[in-house]
Backbone bond lengths (Angstrom), bond angles and torsions (degrees), N, CA, C in turn:
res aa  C-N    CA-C-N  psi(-1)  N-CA   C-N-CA  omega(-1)  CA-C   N-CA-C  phi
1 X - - - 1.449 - - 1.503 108.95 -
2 X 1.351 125.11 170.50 1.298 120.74 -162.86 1.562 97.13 -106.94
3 X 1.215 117.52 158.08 1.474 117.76 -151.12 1.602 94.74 -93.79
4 X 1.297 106.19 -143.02 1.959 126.02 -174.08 1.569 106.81 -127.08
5 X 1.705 118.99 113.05 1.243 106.66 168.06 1.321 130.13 80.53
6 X 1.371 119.41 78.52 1.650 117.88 -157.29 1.629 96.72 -125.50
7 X 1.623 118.37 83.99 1.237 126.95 158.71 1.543 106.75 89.26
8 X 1.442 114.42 72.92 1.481 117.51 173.50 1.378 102.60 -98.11
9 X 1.120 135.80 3.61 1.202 112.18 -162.80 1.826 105.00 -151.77
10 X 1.533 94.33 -0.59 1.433 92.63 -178.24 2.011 103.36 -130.33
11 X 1.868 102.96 161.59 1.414 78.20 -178.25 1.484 115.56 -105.25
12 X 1.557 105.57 43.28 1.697 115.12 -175.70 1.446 87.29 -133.55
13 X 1.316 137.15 13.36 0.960 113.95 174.35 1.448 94.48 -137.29
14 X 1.508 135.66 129.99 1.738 132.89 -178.25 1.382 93.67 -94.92
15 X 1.673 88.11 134.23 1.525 110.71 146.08 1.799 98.33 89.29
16 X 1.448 87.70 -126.89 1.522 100.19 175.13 1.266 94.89 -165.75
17 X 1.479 113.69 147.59 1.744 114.74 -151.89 1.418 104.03 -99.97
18 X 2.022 102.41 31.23 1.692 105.18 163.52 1.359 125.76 -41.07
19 X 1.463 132.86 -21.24 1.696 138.50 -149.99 1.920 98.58 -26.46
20 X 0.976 73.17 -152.75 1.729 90.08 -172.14 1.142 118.48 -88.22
21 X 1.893 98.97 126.96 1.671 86.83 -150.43 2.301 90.35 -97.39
22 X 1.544 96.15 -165.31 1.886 92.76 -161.63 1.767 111.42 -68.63
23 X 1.397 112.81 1.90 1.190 107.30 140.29 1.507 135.61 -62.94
24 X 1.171 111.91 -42.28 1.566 112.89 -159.65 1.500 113.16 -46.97
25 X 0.915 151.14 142.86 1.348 155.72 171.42 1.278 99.92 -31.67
26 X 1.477 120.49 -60.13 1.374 121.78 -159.34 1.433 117.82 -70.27
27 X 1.259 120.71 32.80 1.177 121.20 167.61 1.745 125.80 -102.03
28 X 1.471 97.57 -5.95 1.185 95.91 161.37 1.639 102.15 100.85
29 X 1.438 113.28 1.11 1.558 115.59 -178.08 1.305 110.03 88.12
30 X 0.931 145.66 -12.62 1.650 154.61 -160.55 1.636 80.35 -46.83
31 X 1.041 118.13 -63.71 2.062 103.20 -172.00 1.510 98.03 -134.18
32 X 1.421 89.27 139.20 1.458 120.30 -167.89 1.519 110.24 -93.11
33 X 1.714 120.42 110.00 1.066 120.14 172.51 1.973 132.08 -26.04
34 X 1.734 85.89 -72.08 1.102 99.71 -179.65 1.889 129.95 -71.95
35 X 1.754 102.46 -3.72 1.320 107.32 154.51 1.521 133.00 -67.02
36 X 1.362 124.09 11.33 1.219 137.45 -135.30 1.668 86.38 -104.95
37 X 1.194 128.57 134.79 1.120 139.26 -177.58 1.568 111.19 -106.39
38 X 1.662 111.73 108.80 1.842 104.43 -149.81 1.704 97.11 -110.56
39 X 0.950 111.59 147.50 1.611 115.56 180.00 1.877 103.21 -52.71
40 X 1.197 89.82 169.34 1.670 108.31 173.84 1.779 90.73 -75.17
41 X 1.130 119.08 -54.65 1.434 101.52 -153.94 1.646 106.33 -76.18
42 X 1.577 101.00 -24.35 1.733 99.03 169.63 1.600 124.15 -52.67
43 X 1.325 106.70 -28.59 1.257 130.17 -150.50 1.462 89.74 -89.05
44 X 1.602 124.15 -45.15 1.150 124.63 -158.07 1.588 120.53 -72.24
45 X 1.969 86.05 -39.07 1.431 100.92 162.30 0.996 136.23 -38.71
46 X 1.815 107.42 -46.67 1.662 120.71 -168.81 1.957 97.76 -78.02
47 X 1.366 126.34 -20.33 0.795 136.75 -151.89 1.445 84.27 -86.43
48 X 1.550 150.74 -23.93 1.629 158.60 -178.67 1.315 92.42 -80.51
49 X 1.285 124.93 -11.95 1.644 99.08 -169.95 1.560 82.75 -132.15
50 X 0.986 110.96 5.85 1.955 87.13 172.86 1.501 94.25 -87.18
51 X 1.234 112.63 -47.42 1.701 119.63 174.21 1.370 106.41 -17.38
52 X 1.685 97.84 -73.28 1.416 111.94 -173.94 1.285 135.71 -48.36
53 X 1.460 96.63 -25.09 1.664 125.13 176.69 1.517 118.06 -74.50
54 X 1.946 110.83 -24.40 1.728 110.39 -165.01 1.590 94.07 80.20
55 X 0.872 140.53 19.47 1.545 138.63 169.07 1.577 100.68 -66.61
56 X 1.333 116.40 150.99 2.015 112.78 162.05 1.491 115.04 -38.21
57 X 1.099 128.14 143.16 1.702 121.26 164.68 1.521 111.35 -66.66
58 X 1.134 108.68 -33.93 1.741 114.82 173.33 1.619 116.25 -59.19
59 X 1.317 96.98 -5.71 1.512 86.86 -169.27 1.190 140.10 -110.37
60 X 1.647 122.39 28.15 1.113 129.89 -140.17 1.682 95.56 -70.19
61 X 1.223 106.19 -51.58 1.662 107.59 -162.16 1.546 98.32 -83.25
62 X 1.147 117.07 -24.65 1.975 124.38 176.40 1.241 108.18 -60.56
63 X 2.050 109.51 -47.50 1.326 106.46 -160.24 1.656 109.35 -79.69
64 X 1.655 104.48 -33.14 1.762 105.07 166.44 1.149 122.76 -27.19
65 X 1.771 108.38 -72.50 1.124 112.94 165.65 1.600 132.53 -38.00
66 X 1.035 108.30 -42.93 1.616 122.13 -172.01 1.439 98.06 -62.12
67 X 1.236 114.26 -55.39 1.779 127.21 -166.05 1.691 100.65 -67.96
68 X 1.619 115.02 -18.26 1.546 95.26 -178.81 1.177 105.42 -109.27
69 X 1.540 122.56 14.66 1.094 143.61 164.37 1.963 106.82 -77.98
70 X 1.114 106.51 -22.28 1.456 104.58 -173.36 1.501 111.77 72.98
71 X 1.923 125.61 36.00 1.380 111.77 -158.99 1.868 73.72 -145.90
72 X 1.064 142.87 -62.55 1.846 125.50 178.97 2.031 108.50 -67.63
73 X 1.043 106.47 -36.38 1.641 102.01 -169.04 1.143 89.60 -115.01
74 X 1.813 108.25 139.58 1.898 118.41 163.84 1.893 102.23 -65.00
75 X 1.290 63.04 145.56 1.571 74.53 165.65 1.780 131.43 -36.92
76 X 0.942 102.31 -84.75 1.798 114.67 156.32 1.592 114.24 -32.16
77 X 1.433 116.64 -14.19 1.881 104.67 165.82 1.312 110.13 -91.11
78 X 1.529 118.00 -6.41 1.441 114.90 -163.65 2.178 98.88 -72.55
79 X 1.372 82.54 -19.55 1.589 94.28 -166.61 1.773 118.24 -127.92
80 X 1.289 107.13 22.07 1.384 108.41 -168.98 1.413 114.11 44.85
81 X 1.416 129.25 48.60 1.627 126.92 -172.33 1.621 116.70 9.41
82 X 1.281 87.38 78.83 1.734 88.82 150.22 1.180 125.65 -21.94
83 X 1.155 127.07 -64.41 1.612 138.67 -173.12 1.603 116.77 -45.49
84 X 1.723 112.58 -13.51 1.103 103.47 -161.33 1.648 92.72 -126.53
85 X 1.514 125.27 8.56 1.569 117.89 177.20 1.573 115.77 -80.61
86 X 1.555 117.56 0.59 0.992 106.58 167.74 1.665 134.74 82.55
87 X 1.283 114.53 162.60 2.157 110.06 164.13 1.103 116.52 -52.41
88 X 1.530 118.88 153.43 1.504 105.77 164.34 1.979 91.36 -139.35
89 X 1.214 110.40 -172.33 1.554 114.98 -173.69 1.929 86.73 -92.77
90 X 1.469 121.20 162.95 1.310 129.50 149.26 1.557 99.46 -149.58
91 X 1.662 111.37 166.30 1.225 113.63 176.64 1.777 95.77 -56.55
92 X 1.198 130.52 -40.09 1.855 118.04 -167.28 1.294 94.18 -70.84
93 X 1.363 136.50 -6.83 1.512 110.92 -158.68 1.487 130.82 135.13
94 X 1.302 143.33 -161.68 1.524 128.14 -171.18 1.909 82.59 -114.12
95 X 1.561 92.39 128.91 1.654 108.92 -163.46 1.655 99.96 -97.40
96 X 1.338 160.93 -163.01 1.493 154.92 110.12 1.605 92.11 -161.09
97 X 1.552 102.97 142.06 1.161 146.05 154.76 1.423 129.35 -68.99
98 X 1.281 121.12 77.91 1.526 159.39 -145.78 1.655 101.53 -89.46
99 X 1.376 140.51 87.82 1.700 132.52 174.65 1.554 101.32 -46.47
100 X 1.387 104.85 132.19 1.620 113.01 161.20 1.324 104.81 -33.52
101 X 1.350 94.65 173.07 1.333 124.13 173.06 1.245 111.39 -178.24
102 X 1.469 112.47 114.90 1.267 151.81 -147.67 2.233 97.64 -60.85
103 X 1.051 82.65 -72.56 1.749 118.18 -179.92 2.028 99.87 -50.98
104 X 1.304 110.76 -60.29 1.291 118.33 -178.54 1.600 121.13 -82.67
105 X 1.163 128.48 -39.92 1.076 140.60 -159.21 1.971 115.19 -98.57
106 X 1.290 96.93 -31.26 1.453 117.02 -162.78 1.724 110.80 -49.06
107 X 1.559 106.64 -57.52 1.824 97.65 157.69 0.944 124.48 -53.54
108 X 1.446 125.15 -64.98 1.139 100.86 158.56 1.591 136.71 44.17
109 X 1.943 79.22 -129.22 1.698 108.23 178.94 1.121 106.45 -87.41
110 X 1.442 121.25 27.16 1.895 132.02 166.78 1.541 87.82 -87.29
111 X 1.395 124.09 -57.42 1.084 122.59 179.71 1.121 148.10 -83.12
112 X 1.647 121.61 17.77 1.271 156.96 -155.45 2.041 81.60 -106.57
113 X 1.583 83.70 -70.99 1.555 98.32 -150.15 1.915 109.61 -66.46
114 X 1.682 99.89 1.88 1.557 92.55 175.17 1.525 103.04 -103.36
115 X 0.940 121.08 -17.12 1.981 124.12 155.30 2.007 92.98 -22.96
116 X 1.130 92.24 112.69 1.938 106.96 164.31 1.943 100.29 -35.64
117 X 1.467 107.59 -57.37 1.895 101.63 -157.00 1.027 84.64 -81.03
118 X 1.449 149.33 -15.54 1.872 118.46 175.96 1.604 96.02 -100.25
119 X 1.121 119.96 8.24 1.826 86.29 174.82 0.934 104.74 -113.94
120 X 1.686 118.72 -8.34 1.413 108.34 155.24 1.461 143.75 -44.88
121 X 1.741 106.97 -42.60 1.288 116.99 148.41 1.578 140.22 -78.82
122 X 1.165 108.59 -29.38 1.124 146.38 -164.05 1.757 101.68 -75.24
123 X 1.540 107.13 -60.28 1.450 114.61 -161.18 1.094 126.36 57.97
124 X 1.693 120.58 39.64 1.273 76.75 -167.85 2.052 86.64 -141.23
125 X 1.456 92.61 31.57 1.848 96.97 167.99 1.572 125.20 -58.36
126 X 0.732 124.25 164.72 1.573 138.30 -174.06 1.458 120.23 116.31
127 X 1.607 119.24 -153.17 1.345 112.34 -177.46 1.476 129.44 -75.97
128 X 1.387 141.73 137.91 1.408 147.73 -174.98 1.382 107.67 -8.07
129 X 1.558 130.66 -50.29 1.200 138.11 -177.33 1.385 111.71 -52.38
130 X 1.654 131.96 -48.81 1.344 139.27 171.62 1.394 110.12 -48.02
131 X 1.643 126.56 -13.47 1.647 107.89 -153.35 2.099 70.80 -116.95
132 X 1.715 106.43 -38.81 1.521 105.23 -174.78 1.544 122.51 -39.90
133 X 1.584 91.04 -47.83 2.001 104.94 -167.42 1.906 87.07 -74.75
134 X 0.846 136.05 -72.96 1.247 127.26 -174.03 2.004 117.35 -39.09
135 X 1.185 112.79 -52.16 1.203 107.93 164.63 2.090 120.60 -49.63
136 X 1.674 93.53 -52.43 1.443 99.68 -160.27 1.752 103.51 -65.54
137 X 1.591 105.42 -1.61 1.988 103.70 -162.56 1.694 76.55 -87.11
138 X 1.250 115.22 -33.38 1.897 83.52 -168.38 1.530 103.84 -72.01
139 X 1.419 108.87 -71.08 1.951 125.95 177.17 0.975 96.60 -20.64
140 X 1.605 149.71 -65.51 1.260 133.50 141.82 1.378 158.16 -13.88
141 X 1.253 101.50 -25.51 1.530 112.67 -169.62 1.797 121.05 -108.24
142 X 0.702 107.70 -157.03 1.952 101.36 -177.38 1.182 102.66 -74.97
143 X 1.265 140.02 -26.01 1.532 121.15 -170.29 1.064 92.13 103.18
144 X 1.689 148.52 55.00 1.494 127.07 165.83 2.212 86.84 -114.21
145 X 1.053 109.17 -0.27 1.918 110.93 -170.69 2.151 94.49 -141.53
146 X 1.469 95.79 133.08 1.180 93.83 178.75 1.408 96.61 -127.97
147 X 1.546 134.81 141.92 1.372 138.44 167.40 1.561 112.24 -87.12
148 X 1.143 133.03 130.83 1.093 131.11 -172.05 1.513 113.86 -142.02
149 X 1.342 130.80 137.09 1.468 126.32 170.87 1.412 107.35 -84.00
150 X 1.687 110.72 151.45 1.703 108.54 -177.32 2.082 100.07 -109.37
151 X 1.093 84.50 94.45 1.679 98.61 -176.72 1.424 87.48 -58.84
152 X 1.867 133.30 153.26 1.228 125.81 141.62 1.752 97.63 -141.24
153 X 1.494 100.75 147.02 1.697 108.09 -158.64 1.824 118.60 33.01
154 X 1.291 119.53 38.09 1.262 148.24 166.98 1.540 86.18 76.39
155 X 0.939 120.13 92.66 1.706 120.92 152.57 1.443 98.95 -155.52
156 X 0.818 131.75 142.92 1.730 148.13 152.85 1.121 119.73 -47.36
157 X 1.502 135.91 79.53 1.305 115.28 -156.07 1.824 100.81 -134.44
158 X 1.376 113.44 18.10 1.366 106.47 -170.68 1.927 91.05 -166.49
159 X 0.976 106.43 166.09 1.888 127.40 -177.05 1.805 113.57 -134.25
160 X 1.212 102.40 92.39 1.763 100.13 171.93 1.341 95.59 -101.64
161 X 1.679 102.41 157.49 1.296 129.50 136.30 1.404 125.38 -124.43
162 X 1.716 103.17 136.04 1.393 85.92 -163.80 1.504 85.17 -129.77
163 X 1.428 122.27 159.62 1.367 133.41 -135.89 1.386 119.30 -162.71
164 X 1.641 100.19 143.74 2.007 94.55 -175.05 1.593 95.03 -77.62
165 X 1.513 110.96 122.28 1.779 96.93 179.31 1.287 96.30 -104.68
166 X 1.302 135.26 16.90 1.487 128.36 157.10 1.816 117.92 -98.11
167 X 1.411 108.74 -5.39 1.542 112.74 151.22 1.273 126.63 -110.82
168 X 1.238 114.48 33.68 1.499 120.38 -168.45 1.541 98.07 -126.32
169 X 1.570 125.73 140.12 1.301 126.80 177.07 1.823 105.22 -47.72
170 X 0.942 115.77 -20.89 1.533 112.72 169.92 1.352 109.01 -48.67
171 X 1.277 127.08 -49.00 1.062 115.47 163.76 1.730 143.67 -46.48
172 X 1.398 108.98 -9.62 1.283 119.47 168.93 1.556 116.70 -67.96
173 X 1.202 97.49 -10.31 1.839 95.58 -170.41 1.152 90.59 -125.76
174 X 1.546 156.17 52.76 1.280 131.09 119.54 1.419 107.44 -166.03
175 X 0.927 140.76 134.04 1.624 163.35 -159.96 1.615 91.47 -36.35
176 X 1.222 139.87 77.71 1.319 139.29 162.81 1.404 111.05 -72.19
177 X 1.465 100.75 142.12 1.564 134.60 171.95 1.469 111.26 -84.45
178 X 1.406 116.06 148.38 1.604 123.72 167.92 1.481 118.52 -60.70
179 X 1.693 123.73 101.12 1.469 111.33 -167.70 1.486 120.42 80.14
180 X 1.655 106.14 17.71 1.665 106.76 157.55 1.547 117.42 -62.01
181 X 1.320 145.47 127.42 1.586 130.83 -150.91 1.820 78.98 -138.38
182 X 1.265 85.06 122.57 2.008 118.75 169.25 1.168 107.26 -60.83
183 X 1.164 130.47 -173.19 1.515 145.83 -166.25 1.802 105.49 175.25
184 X 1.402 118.42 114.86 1.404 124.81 -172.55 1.598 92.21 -112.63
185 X 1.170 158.89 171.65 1.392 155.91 142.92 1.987 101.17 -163.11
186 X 1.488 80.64 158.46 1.593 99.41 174.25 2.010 81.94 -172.80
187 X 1.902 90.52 154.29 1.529 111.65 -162.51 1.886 88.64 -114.10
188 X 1.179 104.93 118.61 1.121 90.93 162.34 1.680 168.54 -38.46
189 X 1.903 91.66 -60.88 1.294 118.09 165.36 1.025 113.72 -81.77
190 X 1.461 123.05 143.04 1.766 120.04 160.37 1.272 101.62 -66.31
191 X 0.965 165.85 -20.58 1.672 163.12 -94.68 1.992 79.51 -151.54
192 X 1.395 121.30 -21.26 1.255 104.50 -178.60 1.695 112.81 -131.14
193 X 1.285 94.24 -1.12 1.913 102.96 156.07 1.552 112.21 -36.53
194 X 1.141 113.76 158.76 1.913 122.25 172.66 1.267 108.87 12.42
195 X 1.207 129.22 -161.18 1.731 130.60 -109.68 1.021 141.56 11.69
196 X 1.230 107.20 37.32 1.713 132.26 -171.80 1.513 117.82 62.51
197 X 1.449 113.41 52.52 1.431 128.90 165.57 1.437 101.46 -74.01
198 X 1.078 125.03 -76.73 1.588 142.80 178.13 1.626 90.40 -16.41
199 X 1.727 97.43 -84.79 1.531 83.13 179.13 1.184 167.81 -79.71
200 X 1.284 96.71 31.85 1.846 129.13 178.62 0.981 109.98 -96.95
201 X 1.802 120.09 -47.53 1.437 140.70 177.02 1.535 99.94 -56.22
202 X 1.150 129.17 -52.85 1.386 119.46 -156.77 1.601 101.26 -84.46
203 X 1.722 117.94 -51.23 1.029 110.98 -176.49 1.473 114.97 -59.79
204 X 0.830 141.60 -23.56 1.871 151.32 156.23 1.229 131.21 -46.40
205 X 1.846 100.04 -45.79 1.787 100.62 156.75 1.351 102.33 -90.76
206 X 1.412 159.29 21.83 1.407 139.96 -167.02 2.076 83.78 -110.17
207 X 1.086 96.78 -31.93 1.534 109.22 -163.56 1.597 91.94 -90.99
208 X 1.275 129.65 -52.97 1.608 107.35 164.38 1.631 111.00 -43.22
209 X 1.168 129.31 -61.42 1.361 127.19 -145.18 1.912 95.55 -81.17
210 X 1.080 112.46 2.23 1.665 109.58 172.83 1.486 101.24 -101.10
211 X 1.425 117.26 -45.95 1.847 110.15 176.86 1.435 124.40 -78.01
212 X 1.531 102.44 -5.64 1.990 112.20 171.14 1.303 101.16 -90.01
213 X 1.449 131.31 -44.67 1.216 119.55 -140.80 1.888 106.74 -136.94
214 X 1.602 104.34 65.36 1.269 132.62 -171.60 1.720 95.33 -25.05
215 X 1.266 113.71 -53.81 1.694 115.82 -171.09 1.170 115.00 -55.49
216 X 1.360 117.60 -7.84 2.006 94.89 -174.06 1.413 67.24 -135.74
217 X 1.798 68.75 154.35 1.550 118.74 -164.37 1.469 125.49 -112.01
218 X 1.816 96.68 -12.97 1.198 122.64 -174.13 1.494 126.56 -140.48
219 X 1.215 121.05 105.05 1.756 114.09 -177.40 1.790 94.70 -92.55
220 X 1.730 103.31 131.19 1.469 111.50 174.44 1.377 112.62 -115.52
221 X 1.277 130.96 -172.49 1.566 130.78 178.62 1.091 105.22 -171.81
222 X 1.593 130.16 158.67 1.418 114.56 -172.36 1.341 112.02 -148.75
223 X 1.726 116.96 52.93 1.794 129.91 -152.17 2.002 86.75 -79.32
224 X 0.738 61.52 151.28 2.098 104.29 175.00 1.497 85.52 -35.46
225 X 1.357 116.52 136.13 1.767 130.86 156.60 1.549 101.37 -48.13
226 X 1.155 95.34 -51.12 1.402 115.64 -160.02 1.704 125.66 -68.34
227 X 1.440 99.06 -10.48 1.782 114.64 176.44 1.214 99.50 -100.99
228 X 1.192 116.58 88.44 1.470 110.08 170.87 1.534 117.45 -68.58
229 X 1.000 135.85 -10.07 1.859 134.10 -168.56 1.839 96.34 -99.83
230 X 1.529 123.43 -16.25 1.035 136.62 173.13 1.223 113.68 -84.11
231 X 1.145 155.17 -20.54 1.312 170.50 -39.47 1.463 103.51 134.98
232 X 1.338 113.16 -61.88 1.436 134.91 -175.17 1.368 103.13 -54.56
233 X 1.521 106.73 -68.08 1.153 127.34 175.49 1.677 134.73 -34.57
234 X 1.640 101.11 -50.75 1.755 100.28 157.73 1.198 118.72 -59.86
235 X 1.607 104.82 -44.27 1.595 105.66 178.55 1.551 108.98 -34.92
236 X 0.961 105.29 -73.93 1.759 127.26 -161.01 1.394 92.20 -46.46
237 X 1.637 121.41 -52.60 1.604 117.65 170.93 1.244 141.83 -63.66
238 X 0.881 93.48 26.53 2.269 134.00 -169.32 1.649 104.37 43.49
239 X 1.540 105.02 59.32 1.720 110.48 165.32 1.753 99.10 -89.07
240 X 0.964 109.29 146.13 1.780 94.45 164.29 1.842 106.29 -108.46
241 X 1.262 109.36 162.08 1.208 109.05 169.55 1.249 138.17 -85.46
242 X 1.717 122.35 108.88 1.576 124.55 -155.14 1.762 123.73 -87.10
243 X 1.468 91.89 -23.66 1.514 100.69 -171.81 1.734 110.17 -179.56
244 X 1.042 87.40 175.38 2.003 111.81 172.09 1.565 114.47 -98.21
245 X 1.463 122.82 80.82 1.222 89.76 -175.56 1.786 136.43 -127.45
246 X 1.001 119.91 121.31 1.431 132.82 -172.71 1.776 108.95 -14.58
247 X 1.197 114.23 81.28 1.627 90.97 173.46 1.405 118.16 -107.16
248 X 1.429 136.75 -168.14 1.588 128.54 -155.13 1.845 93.12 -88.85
249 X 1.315 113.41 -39.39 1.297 109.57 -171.95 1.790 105.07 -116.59
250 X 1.558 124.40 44.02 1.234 111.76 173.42 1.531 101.20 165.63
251 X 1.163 122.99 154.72 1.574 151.89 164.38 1.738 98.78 -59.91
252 X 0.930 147.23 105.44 1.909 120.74 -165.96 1.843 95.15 -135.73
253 X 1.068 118.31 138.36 1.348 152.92 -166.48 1.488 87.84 -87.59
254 X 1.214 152.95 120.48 1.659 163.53 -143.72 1.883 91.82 -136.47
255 X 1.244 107.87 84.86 1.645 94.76 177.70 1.560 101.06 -105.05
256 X 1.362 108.56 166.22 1.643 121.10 -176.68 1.555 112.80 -156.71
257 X 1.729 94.62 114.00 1.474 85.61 154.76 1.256 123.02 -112.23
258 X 1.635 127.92 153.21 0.616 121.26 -125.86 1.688 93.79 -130.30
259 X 1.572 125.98 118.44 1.389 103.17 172.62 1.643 145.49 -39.77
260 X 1.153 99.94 -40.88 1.284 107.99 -169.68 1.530 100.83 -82.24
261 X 1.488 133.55 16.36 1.321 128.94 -172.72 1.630 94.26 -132.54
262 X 1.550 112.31 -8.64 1.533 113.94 -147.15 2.115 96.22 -70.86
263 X 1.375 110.26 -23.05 1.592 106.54 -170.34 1.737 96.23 -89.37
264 X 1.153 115.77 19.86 1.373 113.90 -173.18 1.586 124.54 -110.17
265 X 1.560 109.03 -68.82 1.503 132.35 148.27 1.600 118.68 -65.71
C-alpha cells in the first residue's frame, strides 16, 4: 500500500509521503476494515451519534457496521463532505480542497505519482490505470477516504486524502478515537517542495478538518520513519509525535494533532 507523506518539506523528496495509508482500498484487502474488533466504549460512542442520526437504538455496533457499509449513513456524513468546507486564508494564499474527478483530474495525479520521490512512497507509478484503480476504490467506496486536489490561488498544486482513521485497519495499531480523521498528502511540483509549503498545506487542512468536522478531536498521519523532512513537517504544523508504529507496508511515525492543543502549537 502506499505510505503517508512523500516530501513536504524537502526538494528531493515530493509531496509528503501521506499515500495511502492500510486502509485505502488499494491495498489489495490485506486488512479488513470491518473485521476490526471495537471496544464497548467505542461502540457506545458511535451508539451517541447513531441516536443523533434516527439510526435503530439496537444498533450501535449493527449501525457502525451498516454506516461503513455505506447502507445507514450517506456517504458524505461519514466525512462531513469535504466538498463543501470551502477556501480558507494561508500564508501562500486562499487554499480549498477540490473532490477528484476521475475524467478531469486523472493525468494529472497519473503524473504526480510517476515523479521517482512520490512513487517511492507512494507506489503507485506506472500507467494512468495504476493511479485510476486506486482513485476509483475510494469514489467508489462508502465514503470512510475522500481524494481531493489542494487548489492554492486556484491552481492544482497538491493531492490529499483525508480519511476515517478510526475505521480504517490503521486503527489496529494505536488506541483510536471515535472520528479520529487521517491526512494522506504529497505536493506535486518541485517548484513547490520546502520552504515550508508542506507545512502550511497540512496545518490548513488539519485546521479545516477540526472546524468542519466538530466530532473529531484528533487529526492523525502516519508518514514513513524514514522521511525525515515529512516528519519535520507535521511537527512544524503543530502534530506532536505519538509513537513508532508497526504497519503492514512500513516503520510509520503516528503523529497527532490534537484539538484541544490546536490554538496553541
Amino acid at each position: 500500500m502506499p505510505p503517508t507523506e512523500s516530501g513536504t518539506e524537502s526538494s528531493t523528496d515530493s509531496g509528503t509521503d501521506a499515500g495511502a495509508s492500510p486502509g485505502t482500498p488499494s491495498d489489495g484487502g490485506a486488512e479488513d476494515t470491518l473485521d476490526l474488533r471495537l471496544p464497548d466504549e467505542f461502540i457506545a460512542l458511535f451508539g451517541e451519534d447513531a441516536d443523533q442520526a434516527g439510526l435503530p437504538a439496537a444498533g450501535a455496533g449493527a449501525g457502525l457496521l451498516a454506516a461503513v457499509a455505506g447502507e445507514a449513513v450517506d456517504r458524505e456524513g461519514l466525512l462531513d463532505a469535504p466538498a463543501d468546507w470551502g477556501a480558507v486564508p494561508t500564508p501562500l494564499g486562499a487554499f480549498q480542497l477540490v473532490p477528484v474527478r476521475i475524467e478531469r483530474d486523472l493525468h494529472l495525479i497519473s503524473r504526480w505519482m510517476n515523479d521517482p520521490a512520490v512513487a517511492a512512497f507512494w507506489q503507485l507509478a506506472g500507467p494512468e490505470s495504476v493511479a485510476e484503480t486506486h482513485l476509483r476504490s475510494q469514489l467508489d467506496g462508502d465514503g470512510r477516504s475522500a481524494p481531493c486536489l489542494g487548489v492554492l490561488d486556484g491552481v492544482p498544486m497538491s493531492y490529499f486524502e483525508i480519511y476515517r482513521a478510526d475505521l480504517d485497519p490503521l486503527a489496529r495499531h494505536y488506541p483510536a478515537r471515535p472520528h479520529d480523521t487521517g491526512i494522506h498528502l504529497l505536493i506535486g511540483g518541485v517548484a513547490d517542495r520546502g520552504h515550508g509549503v508542506g507545512t502550511a498545506l497540512l496545518r490548513a487542512v488539519a485546521d479545516l478538518v477540526l472546524d468542519q468536522r466538530p466530532r473529531c478531536s484528533r487529526v492523525v498521519a502516519e508518514p514513513d520513519l524514514r522521511n525525515t523532512p515529512s516528519v519535520s513537517a507535521f511537527l512544524s504544523a503543530g502534530f506532536r509525535f505519538s509513537a513508532e508504529v508497526d504497519l503492514p507496508d512500513k516503520r510509520a511515525a503516528l503523529m497527532v494533532r490534537d484539538r484541544a492543543l490546536s490554538n496553541l502549537l
